[in-house]
C-alpha positions as a Python dict, from the first residue, in 0.01 Angstrom:
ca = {
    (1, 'X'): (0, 0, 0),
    (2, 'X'): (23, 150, 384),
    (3, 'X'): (-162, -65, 628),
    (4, 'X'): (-511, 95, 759),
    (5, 'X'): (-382, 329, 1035),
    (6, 'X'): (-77, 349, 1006),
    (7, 'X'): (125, 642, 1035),
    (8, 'X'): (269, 865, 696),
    (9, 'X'): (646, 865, 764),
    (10, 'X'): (819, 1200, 696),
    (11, 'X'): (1020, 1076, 454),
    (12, 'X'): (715, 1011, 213),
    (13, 'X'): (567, 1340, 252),
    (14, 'X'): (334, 1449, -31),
    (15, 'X'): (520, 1794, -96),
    (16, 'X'): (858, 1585, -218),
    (17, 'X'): (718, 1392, -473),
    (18, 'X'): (770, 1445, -856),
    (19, 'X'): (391, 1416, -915),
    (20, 'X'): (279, 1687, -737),
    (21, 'X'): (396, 1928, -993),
    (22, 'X'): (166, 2218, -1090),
    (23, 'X'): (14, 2210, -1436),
    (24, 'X'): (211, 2544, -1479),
    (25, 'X'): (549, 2299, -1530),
    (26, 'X'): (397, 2123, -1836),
    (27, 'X'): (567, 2255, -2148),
    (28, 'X'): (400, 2568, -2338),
    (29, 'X'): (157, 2652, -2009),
    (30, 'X'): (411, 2971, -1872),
    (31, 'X'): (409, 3104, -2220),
    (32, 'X'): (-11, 3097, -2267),
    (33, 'X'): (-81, 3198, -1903),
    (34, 'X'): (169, 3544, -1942),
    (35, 'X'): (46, 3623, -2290),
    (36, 'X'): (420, 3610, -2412),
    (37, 'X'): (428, 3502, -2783),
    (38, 'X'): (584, 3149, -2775),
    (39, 'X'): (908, 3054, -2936),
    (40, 'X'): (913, 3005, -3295),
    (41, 'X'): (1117, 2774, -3507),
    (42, 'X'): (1494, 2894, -3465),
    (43, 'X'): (1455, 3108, -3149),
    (44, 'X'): (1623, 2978, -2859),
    (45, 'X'): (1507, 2893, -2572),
    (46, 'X'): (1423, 2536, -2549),
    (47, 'X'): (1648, 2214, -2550),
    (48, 'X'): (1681, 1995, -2898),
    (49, 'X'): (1416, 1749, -2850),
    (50, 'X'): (1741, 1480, -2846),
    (51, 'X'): (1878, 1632, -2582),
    (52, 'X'): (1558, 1590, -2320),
    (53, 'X'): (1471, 1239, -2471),
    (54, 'X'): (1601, 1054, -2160),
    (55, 'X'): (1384, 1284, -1899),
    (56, 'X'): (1075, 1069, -1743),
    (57, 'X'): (775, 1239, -1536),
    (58, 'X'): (903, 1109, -1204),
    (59, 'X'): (1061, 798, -1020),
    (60, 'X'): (920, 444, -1104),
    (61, 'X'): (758, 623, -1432),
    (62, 'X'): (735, 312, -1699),
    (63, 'X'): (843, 75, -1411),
    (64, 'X'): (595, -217, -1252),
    (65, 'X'): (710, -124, -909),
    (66, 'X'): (870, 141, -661),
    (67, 'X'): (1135, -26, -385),
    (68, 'X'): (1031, 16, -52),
    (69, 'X'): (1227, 226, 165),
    (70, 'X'): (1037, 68, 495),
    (71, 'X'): (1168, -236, 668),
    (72, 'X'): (917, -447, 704),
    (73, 'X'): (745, -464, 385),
    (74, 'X'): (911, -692, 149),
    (75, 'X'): (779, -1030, 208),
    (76, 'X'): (949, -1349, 80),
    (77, 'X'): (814, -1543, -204),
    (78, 'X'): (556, -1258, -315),
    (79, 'X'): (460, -1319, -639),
    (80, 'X'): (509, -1092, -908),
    (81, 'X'): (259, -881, -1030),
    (82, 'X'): (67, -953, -1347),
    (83, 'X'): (45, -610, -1645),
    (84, 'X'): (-188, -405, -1574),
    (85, 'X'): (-490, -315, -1800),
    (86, 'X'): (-418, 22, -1790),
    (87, 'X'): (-117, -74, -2015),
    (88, 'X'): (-411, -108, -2291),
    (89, 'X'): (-447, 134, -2567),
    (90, 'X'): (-719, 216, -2785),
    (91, 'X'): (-678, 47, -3160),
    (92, 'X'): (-714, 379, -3330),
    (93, 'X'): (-455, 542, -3092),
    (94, 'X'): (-254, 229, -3146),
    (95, 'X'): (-284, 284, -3517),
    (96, 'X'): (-220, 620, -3581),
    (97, 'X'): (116, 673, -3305),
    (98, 'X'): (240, 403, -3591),
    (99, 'X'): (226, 680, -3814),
    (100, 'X'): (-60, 502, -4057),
    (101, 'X'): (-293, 782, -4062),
    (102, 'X'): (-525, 949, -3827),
    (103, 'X'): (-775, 854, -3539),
    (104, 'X'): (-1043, 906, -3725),
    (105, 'X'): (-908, 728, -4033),
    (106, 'X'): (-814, 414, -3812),
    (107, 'X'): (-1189, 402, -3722),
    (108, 'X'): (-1267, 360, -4089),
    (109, 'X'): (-1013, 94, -4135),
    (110, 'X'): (-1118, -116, -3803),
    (111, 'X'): (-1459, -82, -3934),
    (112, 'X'): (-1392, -201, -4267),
    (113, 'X'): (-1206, -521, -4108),
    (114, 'X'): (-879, -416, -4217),
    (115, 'X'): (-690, -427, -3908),
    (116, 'X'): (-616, -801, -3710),
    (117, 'X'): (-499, -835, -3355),
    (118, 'X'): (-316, -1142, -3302),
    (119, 'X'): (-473, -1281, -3615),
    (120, 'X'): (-827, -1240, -3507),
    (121, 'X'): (-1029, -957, -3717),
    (122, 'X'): (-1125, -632, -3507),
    (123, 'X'): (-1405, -475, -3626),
    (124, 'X'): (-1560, -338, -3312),
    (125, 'X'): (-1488, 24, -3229),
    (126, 'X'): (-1326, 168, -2871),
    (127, 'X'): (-1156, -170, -2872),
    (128, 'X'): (-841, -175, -2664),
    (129, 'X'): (-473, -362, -2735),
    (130, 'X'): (-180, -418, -2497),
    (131, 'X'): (134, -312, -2681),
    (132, 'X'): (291, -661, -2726),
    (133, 'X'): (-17, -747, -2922),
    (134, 'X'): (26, -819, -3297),
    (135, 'X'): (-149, -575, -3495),
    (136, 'X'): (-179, -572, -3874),
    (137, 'X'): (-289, -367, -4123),
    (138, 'X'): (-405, -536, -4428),
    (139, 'X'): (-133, -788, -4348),
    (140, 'X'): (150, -642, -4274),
    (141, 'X'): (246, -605, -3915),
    (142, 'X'): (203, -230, -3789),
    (143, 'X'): (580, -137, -3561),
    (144, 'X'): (563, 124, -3361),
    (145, 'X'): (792, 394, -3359),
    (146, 'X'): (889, 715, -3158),
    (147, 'X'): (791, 1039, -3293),
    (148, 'X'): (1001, 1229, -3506),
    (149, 'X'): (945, 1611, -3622),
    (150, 'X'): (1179, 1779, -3829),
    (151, 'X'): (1199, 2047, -4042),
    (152, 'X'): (1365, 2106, -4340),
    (153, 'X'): (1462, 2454, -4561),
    (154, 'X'): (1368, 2248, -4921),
    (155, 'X'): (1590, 2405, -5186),
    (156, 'X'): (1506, 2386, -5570),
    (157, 'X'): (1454, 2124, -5810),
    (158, 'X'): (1340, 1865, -5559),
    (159, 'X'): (1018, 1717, -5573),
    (160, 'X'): (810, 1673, -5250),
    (161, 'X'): (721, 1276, -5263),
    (162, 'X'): (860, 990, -5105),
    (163, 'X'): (946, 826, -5428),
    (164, 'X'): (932, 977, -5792),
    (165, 'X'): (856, 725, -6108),
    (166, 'X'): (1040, 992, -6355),
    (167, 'X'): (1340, 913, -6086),
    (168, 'X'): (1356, 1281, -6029),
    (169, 'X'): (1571, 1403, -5696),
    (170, 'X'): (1306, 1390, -5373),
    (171, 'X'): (1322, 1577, -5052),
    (172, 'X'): (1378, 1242, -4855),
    (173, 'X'): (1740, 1251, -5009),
    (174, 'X'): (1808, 1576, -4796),
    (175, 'X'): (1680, 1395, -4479),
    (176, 'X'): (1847, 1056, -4545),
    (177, 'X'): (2042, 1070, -4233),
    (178, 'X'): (1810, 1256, -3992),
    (179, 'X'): (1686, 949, -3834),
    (180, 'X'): (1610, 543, -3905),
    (181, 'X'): (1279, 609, -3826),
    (182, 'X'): (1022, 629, -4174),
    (183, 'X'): (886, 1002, -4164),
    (184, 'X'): (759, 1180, -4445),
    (185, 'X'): (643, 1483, -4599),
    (186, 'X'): (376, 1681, -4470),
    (187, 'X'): (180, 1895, -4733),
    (188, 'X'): (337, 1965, -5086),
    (189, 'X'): (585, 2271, -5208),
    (190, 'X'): (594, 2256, -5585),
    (191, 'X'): (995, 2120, -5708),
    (192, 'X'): (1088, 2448, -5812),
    (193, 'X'): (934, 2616, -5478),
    (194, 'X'): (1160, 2630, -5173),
    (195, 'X'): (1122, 2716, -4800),
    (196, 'X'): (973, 2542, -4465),
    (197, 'X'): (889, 2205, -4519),
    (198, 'X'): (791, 1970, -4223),
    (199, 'X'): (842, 1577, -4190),
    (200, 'X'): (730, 1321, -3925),
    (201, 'X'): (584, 989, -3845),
    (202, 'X'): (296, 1141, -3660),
    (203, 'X'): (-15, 1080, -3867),
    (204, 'X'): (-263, 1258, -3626),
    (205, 'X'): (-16, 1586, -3651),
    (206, 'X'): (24, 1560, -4019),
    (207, 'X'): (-404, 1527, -4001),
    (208, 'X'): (-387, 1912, -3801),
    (209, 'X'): (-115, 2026, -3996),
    (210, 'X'): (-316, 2017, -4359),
    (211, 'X'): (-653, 1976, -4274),
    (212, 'X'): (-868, 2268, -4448),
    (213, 'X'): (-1038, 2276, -4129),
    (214, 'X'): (-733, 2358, -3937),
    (215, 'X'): (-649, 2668, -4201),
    (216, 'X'): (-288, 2646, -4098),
    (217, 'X'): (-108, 3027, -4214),
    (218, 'X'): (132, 3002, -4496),
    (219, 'X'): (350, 3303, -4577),
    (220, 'X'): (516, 3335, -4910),
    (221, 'X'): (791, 3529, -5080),
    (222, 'X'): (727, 3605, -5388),
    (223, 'X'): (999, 3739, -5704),
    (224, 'X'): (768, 3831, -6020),
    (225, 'X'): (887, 3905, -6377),
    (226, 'X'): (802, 4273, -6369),
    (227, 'X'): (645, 4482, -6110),
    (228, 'X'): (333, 4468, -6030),
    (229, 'X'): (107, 4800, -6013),
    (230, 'X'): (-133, 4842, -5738),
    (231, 'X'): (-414, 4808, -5914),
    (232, 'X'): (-328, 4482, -5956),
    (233, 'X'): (-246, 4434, -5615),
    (234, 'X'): (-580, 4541, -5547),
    (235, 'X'): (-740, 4303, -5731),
    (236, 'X'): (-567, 4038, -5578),
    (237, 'X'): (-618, 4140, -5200),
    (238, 'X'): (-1019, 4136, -5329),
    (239, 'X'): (-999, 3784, -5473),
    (240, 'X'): (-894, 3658, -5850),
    (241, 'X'): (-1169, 3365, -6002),
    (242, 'X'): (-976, 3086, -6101),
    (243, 'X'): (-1113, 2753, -6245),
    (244, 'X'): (-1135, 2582, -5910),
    (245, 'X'): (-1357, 2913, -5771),
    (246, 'X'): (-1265, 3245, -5625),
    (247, 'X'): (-922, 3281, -5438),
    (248, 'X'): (-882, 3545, -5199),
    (249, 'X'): (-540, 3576, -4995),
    (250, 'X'): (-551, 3705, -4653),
    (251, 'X'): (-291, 4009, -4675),
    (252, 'X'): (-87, 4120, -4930),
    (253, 'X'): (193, 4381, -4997),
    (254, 'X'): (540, 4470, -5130),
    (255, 'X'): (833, 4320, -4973),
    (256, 'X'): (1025, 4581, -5066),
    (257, 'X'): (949, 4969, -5125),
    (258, 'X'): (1214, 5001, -5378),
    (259, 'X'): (1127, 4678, -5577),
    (260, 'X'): (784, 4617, -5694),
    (261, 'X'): (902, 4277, -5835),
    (262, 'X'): (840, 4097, -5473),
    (263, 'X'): (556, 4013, -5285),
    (264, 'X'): (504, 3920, -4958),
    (265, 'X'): (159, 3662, -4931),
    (266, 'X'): (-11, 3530, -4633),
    (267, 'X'): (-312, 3256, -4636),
    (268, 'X'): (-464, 2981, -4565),
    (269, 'X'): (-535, 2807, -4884),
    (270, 'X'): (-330, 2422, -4985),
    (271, 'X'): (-447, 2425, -5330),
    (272, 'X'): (-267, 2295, -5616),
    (273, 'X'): (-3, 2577, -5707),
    (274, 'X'): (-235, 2819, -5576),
    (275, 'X'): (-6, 3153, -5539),
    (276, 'X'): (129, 3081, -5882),
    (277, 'X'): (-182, 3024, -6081),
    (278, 'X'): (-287, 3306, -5884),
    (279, 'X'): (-114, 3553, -6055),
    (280, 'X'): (-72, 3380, -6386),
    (281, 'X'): (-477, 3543, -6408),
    (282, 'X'): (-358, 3909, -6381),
    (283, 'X'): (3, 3803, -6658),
    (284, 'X'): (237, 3807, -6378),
    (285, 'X'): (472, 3495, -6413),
    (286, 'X'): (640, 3350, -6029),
    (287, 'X'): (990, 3373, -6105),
    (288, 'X'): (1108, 3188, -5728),
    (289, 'X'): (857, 3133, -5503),
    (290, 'X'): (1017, 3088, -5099),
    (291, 'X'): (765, 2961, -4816),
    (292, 'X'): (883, 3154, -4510),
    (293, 'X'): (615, 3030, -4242),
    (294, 'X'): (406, 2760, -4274),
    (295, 'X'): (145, 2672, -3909),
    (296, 'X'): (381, 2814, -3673),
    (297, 'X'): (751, 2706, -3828),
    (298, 'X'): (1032, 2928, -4036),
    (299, 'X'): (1331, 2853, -4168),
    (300, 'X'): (1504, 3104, -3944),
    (301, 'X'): (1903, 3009, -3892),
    (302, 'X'): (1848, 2709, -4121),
    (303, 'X'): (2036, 2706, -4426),
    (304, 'X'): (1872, 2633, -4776),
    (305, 'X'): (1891, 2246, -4803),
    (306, 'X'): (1933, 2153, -4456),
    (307, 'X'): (1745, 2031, -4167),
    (308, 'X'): (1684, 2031, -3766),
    (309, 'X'): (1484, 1849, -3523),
    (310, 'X'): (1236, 2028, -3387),
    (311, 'X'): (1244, 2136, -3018),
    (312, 'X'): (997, 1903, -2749),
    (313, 'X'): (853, 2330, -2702),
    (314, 'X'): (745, 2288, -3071),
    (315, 'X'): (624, 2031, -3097),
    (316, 'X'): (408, 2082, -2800),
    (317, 'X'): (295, 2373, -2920),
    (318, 'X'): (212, 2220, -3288),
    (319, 'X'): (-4, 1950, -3090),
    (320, 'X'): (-195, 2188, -2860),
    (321, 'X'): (-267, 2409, -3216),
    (322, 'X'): (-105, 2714, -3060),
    (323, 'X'): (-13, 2833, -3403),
    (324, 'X'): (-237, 2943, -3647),
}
């Protein structure tokens, strides 16, 4: 800290310092302020979200202190300083960036005395940890991990589960070595369904990402038995009662002018096999069933069965619900 008085060197001149960034830097800003659409999975434009994993906001960032370029200032013997409390965390935030669940949910579980710190109970909400602390979980010690995002083009015959008792082939075979971290799933595609299928360890995203409440778009390719007339498209874009209530998609149309086999499907709907069962009501049987878009992502460039990280841009924009 400058003495009372004394003079700002040059050298340490506001304008030269990393903080003093505009907010129109921060990732995703440009694109929202010019009203360009922003990049969607595939599109380049950004770096690999490996590739900008070392970059830090500034000099010192994550460090206790700054070296001193003044002579003068270091005095002999000074003690070191103790961590400061702004190191603290909430519990909940603590909780879910460990990939358990969500905010909210960590509430519940605090408040149900599920979660120790240092083998004392926590029950108390807004209560704060320091990230050396021990926290458990009904137990179990809760690691924290960096976030991983990845998406994956899921082909057939894979079932979307982290483990299968019928020991039938899961999607976390096709991801084995994308990272050491634990992600999983987010949502479910049906084993014989294919398309964009996201994984991570962030439970607050995986929250957004199926929430009803968020109504994330999903856009589907669908193959039929036999064509399908337009009255019965008709009937479909005005909603089809099915045992669970009336299901109306949001738009719906040929894929293809020659072939009135396919159908392209937008909506907003996660129920159980919902496009299927939906037309199973008018006799139409799904023959293949491809998710194209799901909250923002495609499969665009990725071949069927493989995977990519997602780009830091992506993610950013996932977080900031940019994407319907």
């Amino acid at each position: 800290m400058s003495k009372p008085g004394a003079p700002k060197k040059g050298g340490r001149s506001g304008s030269s310092s990393p903080r003093n960034k505009t907010a129109s830097s921060r990732p995703g800003q440009g694109d929202k302020k010019a009203g360009r659409r922003p990049l969607l999975t595939g599109e380049s434009g950004s770096k690999p979200l490996e590739e900008r994993r070392g970059n830090k906001k500034g000099p010192g960032h994550g460090t206790s202190s700054i070296k001193s370029s003044r002579p003068g200032t270091k005095k002999p013997g000074r003690p070191v300083a103790k961590k400061s409390t702004d190191d603290k965390v909430r519990l909940n935030k603590y909780i879910a960036a460990a990939g358990i669940c969500s905010r909210r949910e960590a509430d519940q579980l605090i408040s149900a005395g599920l979660i120790t710190v240092n083998g004392k109970s926590i029950t108390e909400m807004g209560s704060k940890v320091n990230p050396d602390d021990e926290v458990k979980y009904n137990g179990e010690l809760i690691r924290t991990e960096r976030k991983v995002y990845l998406v994956l083009n899921k082909p057939k015959d894979y079932v979307t589960t982290t483990d299968d008792p019928k020991e039938r082939k899961t999607v976390m075979l096709l991801i084995r070595d994308a990272c050491k971290e634990r992600v999983y799933p987010v949502g479910r595609l049906d084993r014989n369904t294919t398309g964009v299928l996201l994984f991570t360890n962030d439970g607050e995203l995986a929250k957004k990402m199926t929430h009803p409440s968020s109504k994330k778009k999903k856009i589907y390719h669908v193959f039929l038995n036999k064509a399908i007339s337009a009255n019965d498209m008709k009937k479909l874009a005005e909603g089809v009662s099915l045992e669970d209530g009336i299901i109306q998609p949001d738009a719906i149309s040929y894929a293809s002018s020659e072939n009135k086999k396919e159908v392209g499907l937008e909506m907003h709907s996660g129920k159980n096999r919902i496009v299927r069962r939906m037309f199973e009501a008018l006799d139409y049987r799904v023959d293949k069933l491809d998710r194209v878009y799901f909250g923002g992502l495609t499969k665009k460039n990725l071949p069927r069965g493989k995977w990519r990280l997602l780009t830091e841009k992506e993610v950013n924009m996932l977080k900031m619900n940019a994407y319907e």
